[in-house]
C-alpha positions as CSV (number, residue, x, y, z in Angstrom):
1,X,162.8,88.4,151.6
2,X,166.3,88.7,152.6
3,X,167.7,92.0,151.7
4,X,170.4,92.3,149.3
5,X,174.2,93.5,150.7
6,X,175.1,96.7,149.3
7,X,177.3,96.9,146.3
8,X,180.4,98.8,147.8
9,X,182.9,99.8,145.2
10,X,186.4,101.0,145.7
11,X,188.7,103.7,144.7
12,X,192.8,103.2,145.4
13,X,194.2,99.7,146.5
14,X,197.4,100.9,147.3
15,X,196.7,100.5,151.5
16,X,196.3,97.2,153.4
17,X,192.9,98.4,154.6
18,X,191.8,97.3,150.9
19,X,192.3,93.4,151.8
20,X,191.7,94.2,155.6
21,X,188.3,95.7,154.4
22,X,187.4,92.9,151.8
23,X,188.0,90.0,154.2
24,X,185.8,91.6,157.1
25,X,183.6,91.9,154.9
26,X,183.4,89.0,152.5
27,X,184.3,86.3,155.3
28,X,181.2,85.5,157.5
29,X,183.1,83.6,159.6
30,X,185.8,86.0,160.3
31,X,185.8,86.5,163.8
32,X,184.7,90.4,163.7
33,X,182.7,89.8,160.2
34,X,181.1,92.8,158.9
35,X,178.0,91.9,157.3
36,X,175.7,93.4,154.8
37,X,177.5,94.4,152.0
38,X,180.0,93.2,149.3
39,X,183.3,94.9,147.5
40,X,182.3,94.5,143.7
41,X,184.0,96.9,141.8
42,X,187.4,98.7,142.0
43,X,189.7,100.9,140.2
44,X,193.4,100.8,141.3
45,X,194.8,104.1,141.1
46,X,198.2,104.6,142.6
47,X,200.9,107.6,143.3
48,X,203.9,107.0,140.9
49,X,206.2,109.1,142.7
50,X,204.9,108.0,145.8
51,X,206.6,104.4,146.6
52,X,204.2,102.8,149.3
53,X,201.8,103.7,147.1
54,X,203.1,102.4,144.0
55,X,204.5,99.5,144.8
56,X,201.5,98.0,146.8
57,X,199.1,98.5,143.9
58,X,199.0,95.2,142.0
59,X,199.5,93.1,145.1
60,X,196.1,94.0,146.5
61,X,194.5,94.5,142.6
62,X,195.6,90.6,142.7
63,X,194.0,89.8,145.7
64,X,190.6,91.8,145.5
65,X,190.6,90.4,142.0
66,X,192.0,86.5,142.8
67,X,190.7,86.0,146.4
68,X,187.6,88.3,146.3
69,X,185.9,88.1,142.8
70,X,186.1,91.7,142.6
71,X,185.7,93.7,138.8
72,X,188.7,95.6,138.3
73,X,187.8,98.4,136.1
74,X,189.6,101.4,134.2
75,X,187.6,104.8,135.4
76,X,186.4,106.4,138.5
77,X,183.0,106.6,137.0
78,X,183.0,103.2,136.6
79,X,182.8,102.2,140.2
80,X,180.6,105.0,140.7
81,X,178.0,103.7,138.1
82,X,178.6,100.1,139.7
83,X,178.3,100.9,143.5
84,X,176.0,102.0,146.0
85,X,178.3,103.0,148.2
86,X,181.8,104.4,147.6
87,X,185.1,103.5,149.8
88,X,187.8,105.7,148.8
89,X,190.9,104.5,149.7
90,X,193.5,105.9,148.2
91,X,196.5,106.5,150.9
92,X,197.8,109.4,148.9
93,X,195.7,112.6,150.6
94,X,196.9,114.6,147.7
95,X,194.6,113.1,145.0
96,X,191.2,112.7,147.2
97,X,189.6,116.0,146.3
98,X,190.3,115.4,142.5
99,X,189.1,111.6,143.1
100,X,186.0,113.0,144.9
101,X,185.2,115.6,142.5
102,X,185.1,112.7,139.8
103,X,182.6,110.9,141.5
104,X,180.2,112.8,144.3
105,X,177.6,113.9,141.5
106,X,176.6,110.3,141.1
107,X,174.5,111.0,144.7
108,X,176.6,107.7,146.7
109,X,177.5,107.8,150.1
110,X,181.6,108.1,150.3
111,X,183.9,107.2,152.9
112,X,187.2,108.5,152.5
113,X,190.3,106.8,154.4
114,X,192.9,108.9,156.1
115,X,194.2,111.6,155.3
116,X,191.1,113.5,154.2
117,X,193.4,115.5,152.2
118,X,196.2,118.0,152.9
119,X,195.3,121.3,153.5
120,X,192.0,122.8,154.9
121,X,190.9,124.5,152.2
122,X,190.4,121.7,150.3
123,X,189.1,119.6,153.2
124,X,186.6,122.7,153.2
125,X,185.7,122.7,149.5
126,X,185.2,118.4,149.9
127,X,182.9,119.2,152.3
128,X,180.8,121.7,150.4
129,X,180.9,119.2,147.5
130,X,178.9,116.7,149.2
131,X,176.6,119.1,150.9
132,X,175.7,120.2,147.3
133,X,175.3,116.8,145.9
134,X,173.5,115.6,149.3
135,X,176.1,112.9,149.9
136,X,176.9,111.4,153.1
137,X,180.7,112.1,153.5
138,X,183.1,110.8,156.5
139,X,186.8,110.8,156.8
140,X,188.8,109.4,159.6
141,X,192.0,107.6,161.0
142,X,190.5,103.5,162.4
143,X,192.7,104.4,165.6
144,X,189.7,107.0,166.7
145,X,187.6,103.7,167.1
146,X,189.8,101.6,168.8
147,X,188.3,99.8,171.3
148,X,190.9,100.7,174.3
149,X,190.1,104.6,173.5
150,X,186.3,104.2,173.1
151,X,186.0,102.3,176.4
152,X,188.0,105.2,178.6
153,X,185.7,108.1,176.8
154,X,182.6,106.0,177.9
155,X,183.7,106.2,181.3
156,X,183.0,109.2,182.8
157,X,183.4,108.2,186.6
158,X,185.8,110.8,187.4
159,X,184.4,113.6,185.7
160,X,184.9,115.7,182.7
161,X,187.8,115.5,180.6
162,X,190.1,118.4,180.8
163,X,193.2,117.2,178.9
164,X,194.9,114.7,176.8
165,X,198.4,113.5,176.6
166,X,198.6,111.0,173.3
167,X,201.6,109.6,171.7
168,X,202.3,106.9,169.0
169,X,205.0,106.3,165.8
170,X,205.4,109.1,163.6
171,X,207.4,108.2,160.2
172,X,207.7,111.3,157.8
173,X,206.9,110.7,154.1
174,X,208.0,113.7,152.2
175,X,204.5,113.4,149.7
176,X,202.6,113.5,153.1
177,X,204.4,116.2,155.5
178,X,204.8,116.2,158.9
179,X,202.1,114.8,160.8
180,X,199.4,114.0,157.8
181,X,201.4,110.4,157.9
182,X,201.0,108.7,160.8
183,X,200.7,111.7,163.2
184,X,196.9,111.7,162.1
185,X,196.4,108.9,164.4
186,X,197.2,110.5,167.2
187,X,195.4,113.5,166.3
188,X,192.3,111.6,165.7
189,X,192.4,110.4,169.1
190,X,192.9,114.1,170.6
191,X,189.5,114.9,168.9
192,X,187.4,111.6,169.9
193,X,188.1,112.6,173.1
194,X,188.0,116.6,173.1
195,X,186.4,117.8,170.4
196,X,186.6,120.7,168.4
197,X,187.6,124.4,169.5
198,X,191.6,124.0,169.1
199,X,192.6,127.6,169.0
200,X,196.6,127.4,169.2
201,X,199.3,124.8,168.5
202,X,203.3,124.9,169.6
203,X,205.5,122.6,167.9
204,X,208.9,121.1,168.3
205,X,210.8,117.9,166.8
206,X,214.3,116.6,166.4
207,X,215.4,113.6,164.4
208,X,213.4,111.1,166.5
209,X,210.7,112.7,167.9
210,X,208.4,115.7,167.3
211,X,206.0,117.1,170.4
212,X,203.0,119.0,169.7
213,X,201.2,121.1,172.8
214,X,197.9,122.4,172.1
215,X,195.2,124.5,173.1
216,X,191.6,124.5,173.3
217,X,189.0,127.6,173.6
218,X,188.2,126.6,177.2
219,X,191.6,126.1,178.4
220,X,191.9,122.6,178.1
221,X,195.9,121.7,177.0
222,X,196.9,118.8,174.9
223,X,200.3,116.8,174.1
224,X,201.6,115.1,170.9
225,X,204.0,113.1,170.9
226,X,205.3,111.7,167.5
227,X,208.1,109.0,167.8
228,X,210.5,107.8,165.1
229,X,212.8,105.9,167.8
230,X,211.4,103.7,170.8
231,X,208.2,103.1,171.7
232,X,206.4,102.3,168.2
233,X,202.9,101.6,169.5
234,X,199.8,104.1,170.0
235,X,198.8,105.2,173.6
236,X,197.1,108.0,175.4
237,X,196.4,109.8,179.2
238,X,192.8,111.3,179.7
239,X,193.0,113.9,182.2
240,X,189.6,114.0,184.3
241,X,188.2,116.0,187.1
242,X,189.1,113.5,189.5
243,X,191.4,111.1,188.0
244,X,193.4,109.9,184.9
245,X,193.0,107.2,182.3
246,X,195.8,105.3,180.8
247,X,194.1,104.5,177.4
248,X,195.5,101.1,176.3
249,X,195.0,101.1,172.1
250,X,195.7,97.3,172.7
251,X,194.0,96.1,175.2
252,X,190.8,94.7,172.8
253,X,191.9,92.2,170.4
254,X,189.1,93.5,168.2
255,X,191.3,95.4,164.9
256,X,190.7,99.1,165.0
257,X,189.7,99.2,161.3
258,X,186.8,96.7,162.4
259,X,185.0,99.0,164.6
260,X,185.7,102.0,161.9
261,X,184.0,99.8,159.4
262,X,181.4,99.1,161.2
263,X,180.7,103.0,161.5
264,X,181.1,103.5,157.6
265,X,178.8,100.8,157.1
266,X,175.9,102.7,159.7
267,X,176.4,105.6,157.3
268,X,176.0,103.9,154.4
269,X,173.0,102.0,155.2
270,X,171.2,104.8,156.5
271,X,172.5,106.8,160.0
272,X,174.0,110.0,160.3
273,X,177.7,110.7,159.2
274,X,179.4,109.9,162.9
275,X,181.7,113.1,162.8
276,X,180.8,116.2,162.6
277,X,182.2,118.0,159.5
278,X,183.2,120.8,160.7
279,X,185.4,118.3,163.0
280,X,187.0,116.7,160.2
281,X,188.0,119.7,158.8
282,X,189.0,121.0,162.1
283,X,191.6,117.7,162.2
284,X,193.2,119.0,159.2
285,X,193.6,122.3,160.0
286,X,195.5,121.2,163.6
287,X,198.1,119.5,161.6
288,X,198.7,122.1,158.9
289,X,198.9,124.3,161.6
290,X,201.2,122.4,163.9
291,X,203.1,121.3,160.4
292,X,203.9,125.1,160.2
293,X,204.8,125.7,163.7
294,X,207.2,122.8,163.2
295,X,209.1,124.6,160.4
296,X,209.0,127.7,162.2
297,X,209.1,127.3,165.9
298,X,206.5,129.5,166.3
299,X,202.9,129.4,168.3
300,X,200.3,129.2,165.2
301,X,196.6,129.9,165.8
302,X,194.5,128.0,163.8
């Protein structure tokens, strides 16, 4: 017998990953389909006094609801009772621990869109959450699988890495400060190539751009750069041993959220989580400590 796709539900449609999502994985002959499971229940949620969040809500409800055949239904629990797998995507970080707490203790794996949430001790206390309630849990920006990136780390020709220089746009929304926006991205591809063990971040910004340097516990340095004026697209160096990689985010015509989904999906059918906790809450803790050298000028540790 064929086996059945899992019943995914979903928590915030106010991001386009909601119709990006249901298309990869509703349309088998989409091009980069995602097969084996199926969006069947929702709950739109929404940040009033957050306006991209707000204002995008009943587009995509429409769609999932119109295009999609998804239930659109009035309660957390409700998707939690429906699914077997949880995709909360919500794109305000403020409301993710609250939305988790709501739902974890119904024992379904949960992936949990960018940002994780905004401050570390929260991302902490998420964590702990679904250790206690054995859930698989996994947070992350799509750009950390986009296929450019993933094809430089994979080449290790010239040696070991020893530094990254990453840059890409960097809009401030007041609800999300300073790099929990869109500077995520370019955080997340700092840590897909170096890994955990930041120990120090410098920060400094203007009207138009904002420039992170960071350091690692074995003396590996890192840049940030956040742009608000020119270049508007995502890009990186990787410093090796013997060489360095231009990373070219668009080189692959494959969408980034396609190879992210198909890592959720490998958790939710079954593998391990594909980062490492203790990395994800690392992530936040680099950009509410670069966030606070960018208000002071100072050197924070984290």
């Amino acid at each position: 017998m064929a086996k059945q796709p899992l019943k995914l539900g979903m928590i915030g449609l106010d991001t386009s990953h909601v119709v990006a999502f249901a298309d990869l994985l509703h349309n088998s002959s989409h091009e980069y389909h995602v097969p084996g499971a199926q969006i069947v229940v929702a709950y739109p949620g929404g940040s009033p006094d957050f306006e991209l969040s707000i204002s995008r809500v009943e587009g995509f409800t429409t769609k999932l609801k119109e295009e999609h055949g998804v239930q659109i239904v009035d309660s957390l629990e409700a998707v939690a009772e429906q699914s077997d797998a949880i995709l909360l995507e919500s794109v305000d970080g403020r409301v993710h621990l609250e939305q988790l707490q709501a739902v974890v203790g119904y024992g379904k794996p949960i992936f949990i869109d960018k940002p994780l949430t905004l401050s570390s001790a929260s991302a902490q206390e998420m964590y702990d959450l679904a250790e206690k309630h054995n859930v698989p849990l996994m947070s992350a920006s799509a750009v950390r699988y986009a296929e450019g990136l993933q094809e430089v780390l994979a080449n290790g020709e010239s040696g070991g890495i020893i530094g990254m220089d990453v840059y890409g746009p960097m809009a401030i929304q007041p609800t999300q400060p300073g790099l929990f926006w869109y500077g995520i991205h370019t955080v997340e591809m700092l840590y897909a190539a170096l890994g955990r063990g930041c120990v120090s971040v410098s920060s400094t910004h203007n009207d138009d751009h904002d420039l992170v340097v960071a350091e690692w516990s074995d003396g590996r340095v890192a840049t940030l750069r956040g742009n608000r004026k020119g270049n508007n697209q995502f890009g990186a160096l990787v410093h090796r041993e013997k060489a360095t990689q231009f990373v070219d985010v668009y080189a692959n015509p494959k969408p980034y959220y396609a190879s992210l989904l198909e890592k959720v999906m490998g958790m939710f059918t079954g593998g391990e989580v594909p980062i490492d906790p203790k990395e994800s809450i690392e992530v936040i803790r680099f950009i509410e400590a670069a966030n606070e050298s960018r208000e002071t000028g100072k050197k924070v540790y984290l």
